[in-house]
Backbone as ProteinMPNN parsed JSONL, in Angstrom:
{"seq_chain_A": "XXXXXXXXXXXXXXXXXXXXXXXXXXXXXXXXXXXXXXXXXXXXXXXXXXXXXXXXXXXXXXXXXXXXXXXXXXXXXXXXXXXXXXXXXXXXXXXXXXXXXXXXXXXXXXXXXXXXXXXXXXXXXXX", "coords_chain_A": {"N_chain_A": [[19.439, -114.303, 12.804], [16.197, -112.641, 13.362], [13.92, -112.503, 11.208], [12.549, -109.824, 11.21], [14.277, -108.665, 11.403], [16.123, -109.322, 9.491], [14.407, -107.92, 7.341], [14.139, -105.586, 7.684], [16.567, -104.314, 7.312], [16.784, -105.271, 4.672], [14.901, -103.345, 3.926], [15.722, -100.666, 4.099], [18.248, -100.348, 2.588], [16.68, -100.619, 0.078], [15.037, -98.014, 0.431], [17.075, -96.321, 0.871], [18.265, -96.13, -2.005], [16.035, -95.985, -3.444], [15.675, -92.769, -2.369], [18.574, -92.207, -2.92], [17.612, -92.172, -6.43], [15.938, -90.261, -6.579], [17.258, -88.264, -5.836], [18.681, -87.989, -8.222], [17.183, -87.508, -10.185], [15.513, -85.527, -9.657], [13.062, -85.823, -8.823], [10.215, -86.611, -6.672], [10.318, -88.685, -3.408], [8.906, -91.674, -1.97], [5.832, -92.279, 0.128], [3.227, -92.981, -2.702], [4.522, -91.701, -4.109], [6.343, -90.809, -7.107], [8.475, -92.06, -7.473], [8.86, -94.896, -5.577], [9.846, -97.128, -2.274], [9.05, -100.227, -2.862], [6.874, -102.178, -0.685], [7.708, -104.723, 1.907], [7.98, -108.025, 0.936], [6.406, -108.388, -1.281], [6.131, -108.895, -4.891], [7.804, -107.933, -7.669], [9.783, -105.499, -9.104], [12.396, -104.36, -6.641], [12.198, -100.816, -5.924], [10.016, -98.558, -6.905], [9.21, -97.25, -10.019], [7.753, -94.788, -11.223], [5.955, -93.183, -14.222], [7.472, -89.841, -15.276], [9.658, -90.769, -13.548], [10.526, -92.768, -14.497], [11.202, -92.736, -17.381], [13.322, -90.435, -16.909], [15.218, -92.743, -15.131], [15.64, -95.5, -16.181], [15.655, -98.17, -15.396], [15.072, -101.093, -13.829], [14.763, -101.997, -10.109], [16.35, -103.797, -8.162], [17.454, -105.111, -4.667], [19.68, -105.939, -2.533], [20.536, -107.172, 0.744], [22.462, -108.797, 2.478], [24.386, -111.086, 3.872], [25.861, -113.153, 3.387], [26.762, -113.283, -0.029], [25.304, -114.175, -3.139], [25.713, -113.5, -6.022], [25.319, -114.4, -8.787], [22.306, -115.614, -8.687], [21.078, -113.577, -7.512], [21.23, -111.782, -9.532], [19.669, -113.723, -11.615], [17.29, -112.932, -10.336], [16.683, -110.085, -10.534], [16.755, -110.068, -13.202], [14.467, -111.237, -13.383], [12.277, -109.875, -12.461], [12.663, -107.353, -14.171], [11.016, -104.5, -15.744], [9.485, -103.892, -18.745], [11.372, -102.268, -21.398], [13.3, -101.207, -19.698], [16.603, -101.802, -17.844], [18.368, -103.817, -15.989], [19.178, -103.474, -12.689], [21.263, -104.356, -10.008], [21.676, -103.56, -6.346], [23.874, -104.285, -3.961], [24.496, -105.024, -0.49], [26.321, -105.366, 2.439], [26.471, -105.624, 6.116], [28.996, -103.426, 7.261], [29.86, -102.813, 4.995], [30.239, -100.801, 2.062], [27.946, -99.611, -0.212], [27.134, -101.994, -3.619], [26.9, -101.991, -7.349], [25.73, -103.434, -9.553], [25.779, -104.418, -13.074], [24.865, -105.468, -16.016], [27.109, -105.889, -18.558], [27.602, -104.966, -21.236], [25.588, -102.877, -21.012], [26.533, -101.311, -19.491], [28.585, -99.752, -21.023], [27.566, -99.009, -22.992], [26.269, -96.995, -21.724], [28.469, -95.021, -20.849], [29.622, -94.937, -23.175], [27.69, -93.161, -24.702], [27.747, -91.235, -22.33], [30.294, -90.102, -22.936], [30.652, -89.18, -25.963], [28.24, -87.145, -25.415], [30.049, -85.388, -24.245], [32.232, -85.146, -25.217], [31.9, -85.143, -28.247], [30.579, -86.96, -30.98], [32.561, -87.258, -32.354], [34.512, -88.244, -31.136], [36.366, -90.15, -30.984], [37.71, -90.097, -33.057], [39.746, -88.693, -32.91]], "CA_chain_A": [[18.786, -113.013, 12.706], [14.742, -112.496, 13.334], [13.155, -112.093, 9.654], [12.124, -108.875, 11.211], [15.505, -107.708, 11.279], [16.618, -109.195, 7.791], [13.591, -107.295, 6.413], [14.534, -103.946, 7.905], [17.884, -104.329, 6.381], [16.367, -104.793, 3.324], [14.158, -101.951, 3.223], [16.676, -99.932, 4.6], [18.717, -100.491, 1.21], [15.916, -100.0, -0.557], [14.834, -96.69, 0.95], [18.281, -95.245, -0.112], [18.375, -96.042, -3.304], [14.961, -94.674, -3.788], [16.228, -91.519, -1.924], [19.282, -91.459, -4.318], [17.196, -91.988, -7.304], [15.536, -88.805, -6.243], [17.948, -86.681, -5.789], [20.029, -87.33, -9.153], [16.012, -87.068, -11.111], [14.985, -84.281, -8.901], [11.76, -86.111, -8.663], [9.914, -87.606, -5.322], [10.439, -90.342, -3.455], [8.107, -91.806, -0.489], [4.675, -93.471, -0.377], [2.271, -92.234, -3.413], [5.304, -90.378, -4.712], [6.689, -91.169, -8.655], [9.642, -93.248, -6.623], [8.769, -95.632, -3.947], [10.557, -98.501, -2.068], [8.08, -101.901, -2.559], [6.911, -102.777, 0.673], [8.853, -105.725, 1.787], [6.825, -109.705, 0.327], [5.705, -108.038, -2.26], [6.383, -108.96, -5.789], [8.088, -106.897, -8.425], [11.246, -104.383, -8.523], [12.23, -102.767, -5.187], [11.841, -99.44, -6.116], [8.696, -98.753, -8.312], [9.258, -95.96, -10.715], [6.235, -94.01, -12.626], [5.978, -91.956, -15.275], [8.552, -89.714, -15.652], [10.782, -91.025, -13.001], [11.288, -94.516, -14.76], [11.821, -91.693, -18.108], [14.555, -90.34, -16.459], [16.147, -93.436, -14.602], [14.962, -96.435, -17.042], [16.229, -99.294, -14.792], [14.785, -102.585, -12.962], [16.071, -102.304, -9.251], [16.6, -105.185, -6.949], [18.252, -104.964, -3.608], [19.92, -107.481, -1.83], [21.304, -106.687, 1.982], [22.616, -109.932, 2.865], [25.968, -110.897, 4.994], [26.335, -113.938, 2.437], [25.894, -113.013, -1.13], [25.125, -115.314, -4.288], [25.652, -112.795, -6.909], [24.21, -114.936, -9.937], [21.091, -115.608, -7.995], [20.55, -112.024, -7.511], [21.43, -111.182, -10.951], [18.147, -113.514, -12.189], [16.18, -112.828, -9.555], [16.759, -108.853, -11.23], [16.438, -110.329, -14.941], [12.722, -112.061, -13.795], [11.366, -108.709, -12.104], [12.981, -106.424, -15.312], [9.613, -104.328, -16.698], [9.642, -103.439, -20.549], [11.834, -100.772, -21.475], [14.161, -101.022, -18.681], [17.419, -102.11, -17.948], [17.691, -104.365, -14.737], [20.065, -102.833, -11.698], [21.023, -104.828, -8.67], [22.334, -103.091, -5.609], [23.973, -105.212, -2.945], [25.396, -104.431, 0.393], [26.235, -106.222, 3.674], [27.251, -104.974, 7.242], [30.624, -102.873, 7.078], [30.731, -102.49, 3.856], [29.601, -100.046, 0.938], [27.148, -99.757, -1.466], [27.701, -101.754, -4.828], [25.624, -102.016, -8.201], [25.768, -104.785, -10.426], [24.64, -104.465, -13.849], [25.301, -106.084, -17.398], [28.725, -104.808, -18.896], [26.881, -103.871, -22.47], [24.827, -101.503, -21.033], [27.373, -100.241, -18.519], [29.752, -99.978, -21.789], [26.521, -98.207, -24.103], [25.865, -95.856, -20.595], [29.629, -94.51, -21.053], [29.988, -94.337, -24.735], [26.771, -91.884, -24.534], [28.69, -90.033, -21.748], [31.808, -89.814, -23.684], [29.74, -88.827, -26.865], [27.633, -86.053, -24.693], [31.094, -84.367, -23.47], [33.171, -84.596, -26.471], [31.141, -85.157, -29.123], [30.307, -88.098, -31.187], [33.625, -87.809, -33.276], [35.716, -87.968, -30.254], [36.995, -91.579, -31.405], [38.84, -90.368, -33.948], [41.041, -87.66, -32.211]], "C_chain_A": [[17.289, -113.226, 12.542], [14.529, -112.007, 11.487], [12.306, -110.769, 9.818], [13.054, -108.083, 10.95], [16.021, -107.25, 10.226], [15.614, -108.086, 6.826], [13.838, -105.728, 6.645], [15.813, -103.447, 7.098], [17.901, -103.662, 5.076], [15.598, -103.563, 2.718], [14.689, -100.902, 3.839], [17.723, -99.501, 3.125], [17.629, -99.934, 0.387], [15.464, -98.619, -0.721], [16.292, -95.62, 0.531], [18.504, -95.015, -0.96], [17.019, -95.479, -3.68], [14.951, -93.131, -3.742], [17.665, -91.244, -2.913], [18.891, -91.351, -6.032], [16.481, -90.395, -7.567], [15.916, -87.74, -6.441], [18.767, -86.437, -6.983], [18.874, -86.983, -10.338], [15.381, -86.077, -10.54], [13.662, -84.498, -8.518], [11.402, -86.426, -7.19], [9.975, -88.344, -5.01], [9.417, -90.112, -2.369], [6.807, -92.4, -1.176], [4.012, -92.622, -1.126], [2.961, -91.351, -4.214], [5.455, -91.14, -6.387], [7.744, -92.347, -8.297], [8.8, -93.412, -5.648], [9.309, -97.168, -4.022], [9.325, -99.648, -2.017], [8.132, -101.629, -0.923], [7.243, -104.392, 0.6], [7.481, -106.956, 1.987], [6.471, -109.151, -1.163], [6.5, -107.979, -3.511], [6.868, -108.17, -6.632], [9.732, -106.727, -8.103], [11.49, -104.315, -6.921], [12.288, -101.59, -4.763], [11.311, -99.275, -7.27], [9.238, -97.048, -8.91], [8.016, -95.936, -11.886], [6.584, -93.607, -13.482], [7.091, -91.451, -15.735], [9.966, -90.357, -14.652], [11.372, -92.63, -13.642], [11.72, -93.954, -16.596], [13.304, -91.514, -17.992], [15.708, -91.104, -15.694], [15.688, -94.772, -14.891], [15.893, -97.964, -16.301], [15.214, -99.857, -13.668], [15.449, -102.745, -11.756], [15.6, -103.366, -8.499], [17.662, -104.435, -6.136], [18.661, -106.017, -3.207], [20.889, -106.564, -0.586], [21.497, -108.007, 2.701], [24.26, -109.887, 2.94], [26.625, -112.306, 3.55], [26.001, -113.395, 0.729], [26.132, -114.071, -2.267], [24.862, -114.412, -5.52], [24.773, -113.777, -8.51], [22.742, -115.151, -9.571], [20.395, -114.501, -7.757], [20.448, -111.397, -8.731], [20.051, -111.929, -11.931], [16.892, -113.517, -11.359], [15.927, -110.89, -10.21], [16.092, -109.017, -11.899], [14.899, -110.463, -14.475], [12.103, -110.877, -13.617], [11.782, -107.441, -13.205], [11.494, -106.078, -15.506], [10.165, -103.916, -18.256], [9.991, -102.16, -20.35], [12.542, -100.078, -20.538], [15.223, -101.829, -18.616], [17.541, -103.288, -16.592], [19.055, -103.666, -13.886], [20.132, -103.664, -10.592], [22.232, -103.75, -7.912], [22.764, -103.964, -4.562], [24.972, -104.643, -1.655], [25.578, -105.979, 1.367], [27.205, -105.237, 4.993], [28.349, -104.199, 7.536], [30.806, -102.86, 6.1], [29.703, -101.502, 3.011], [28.654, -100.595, 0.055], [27.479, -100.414, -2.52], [26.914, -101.866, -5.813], [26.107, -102.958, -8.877], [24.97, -104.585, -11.898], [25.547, -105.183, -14.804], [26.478, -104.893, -18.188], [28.288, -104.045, -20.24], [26.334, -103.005, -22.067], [25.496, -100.43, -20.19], [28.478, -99.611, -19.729], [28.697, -98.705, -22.613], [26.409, -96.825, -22.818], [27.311, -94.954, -20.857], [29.828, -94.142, -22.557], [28.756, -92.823, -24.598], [27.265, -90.94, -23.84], [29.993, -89.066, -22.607], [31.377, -88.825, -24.959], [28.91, -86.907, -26.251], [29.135, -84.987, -24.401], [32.108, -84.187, -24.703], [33.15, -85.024, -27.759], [31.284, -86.327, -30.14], [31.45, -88.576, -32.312], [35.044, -88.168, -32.343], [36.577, -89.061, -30.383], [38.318, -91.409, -32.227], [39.984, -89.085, -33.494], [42.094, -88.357, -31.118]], "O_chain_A": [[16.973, -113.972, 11.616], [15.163, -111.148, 10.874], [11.496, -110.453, 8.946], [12.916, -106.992, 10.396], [16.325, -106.132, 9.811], [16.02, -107.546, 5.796], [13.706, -104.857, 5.785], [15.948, -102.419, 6.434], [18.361, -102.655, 4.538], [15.614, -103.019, 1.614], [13.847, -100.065, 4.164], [17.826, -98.328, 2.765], [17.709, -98.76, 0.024], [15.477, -98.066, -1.821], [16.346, -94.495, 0.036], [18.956, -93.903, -1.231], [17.015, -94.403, -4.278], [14.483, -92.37, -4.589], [17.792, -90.201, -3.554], [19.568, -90.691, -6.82], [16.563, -89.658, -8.55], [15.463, -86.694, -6.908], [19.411, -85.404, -7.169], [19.24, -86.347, -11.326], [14.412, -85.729, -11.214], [13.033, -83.606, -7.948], [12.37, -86.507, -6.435], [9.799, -89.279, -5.791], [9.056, -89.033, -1.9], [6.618, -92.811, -2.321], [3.937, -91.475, -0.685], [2.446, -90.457, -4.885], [4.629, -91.985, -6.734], [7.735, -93.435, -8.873], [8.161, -92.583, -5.0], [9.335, -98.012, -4.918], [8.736, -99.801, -0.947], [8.989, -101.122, -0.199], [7.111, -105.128, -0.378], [6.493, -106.928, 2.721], [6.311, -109.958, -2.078], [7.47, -107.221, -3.524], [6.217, -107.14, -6.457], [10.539, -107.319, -7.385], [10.544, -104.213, -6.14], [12.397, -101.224, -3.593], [11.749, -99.614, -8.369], [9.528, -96.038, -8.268], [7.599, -96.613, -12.826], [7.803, -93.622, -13.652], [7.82, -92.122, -16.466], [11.117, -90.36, -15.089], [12.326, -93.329, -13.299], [12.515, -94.696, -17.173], [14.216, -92.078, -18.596], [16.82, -90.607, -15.513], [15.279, -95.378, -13.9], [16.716, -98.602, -16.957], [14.679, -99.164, -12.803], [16.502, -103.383, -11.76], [14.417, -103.66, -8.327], [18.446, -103.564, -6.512], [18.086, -107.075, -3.463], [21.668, -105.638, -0.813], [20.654, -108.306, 3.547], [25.083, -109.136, 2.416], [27.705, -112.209, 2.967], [24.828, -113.146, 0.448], [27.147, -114.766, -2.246], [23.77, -114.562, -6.068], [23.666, -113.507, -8.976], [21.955, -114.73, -10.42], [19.165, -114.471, -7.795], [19.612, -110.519, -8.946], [19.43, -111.251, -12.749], [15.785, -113.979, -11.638], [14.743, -110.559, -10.253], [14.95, -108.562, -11.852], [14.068, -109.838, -15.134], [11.303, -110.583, -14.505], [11.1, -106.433, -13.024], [10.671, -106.992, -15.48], [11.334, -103.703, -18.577], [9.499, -101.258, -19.671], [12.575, -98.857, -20.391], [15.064, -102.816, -19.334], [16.408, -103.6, -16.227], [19.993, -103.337, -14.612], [19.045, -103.824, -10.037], [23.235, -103.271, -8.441], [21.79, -104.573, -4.121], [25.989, -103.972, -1.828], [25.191, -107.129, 1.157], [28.178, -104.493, 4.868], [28.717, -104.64, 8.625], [32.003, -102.888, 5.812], [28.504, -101.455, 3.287], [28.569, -101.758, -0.338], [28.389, -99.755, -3.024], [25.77, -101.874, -5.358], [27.257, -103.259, -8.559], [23.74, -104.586, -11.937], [26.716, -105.473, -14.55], [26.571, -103.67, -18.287], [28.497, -102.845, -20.421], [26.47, -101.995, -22.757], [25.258, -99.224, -20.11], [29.326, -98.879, -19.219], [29.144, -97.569, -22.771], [26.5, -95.673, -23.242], [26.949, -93.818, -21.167], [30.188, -93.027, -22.932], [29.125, -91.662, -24.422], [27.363, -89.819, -24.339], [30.341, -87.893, -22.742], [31.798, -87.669, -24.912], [29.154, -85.808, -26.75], [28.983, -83.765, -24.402], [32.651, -83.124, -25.004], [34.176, -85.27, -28.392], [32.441, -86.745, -30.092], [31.472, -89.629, -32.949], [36.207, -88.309, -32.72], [37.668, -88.918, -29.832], [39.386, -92.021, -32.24], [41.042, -88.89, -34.093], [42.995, -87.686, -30.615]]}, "name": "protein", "num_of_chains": 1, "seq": "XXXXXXXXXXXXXXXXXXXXXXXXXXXXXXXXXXXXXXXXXXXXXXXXXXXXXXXXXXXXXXXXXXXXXXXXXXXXXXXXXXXXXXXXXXXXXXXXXXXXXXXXXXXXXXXXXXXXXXXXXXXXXXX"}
């Protein structure tokens, strides 16, 4: 595959998940917006969040759109680009297949208790 291709891939992934960050913070995505996808070499996350949009969706994303994947490798290539006060998120796809996310099981475990907590209130343990 041309490294023009792999890179479209990638910011192809990227660009969605920016676009679904969007739509579940109601905020903007695109260039100059509060969300935007990194342009592809460039250091960091791959979707930069501002102000309030990194407020409302406090996570570190990485993408990965690759046909082989090396899930631990992706997981600290996440951890190194994490900013303060964020969680880290990887998304990974490949050709024919779905979307998936990858994150650390404590915080996927703390993200649910808060749900659970929010809907049926913080004594719901003991019923």
């Amino acid at each position: 595959m041309k490294t023009s291709s792999a890179k479209a891939k990638g910011r192809r992934l990227q660009q969605w998940v920016a676009k679904q960050i969007s739509k579940i913070t109601g905020l903007p995505c695109g260039k100059d917006e509060v969300i935007e996808s990194r342009e592809m070499g460039q250091a960091g996350t791959d979707v930069k969040l501002y102000g309030l949009a990194k407020e409302k969706f406090p996570f570190s994303v990485e993408c990965r759109n690759r046909e082989t994947w090396s899930i631990p490798a992706f997981v600290e290539d996440a951890k190194k680009y994490k900013e303060k006060g964020t969680d880290w998120l990887l998304f990974v796809t490949k050709n024919r297949y779905g979307n998936l996310v990858v994150m650390d099981a404590e915080v996927f475990f703390d993200i649910y208790e808060q749900h659970l907590n929010m809907l049926f209130g913080k004594d719901h343990k003991l019923n």
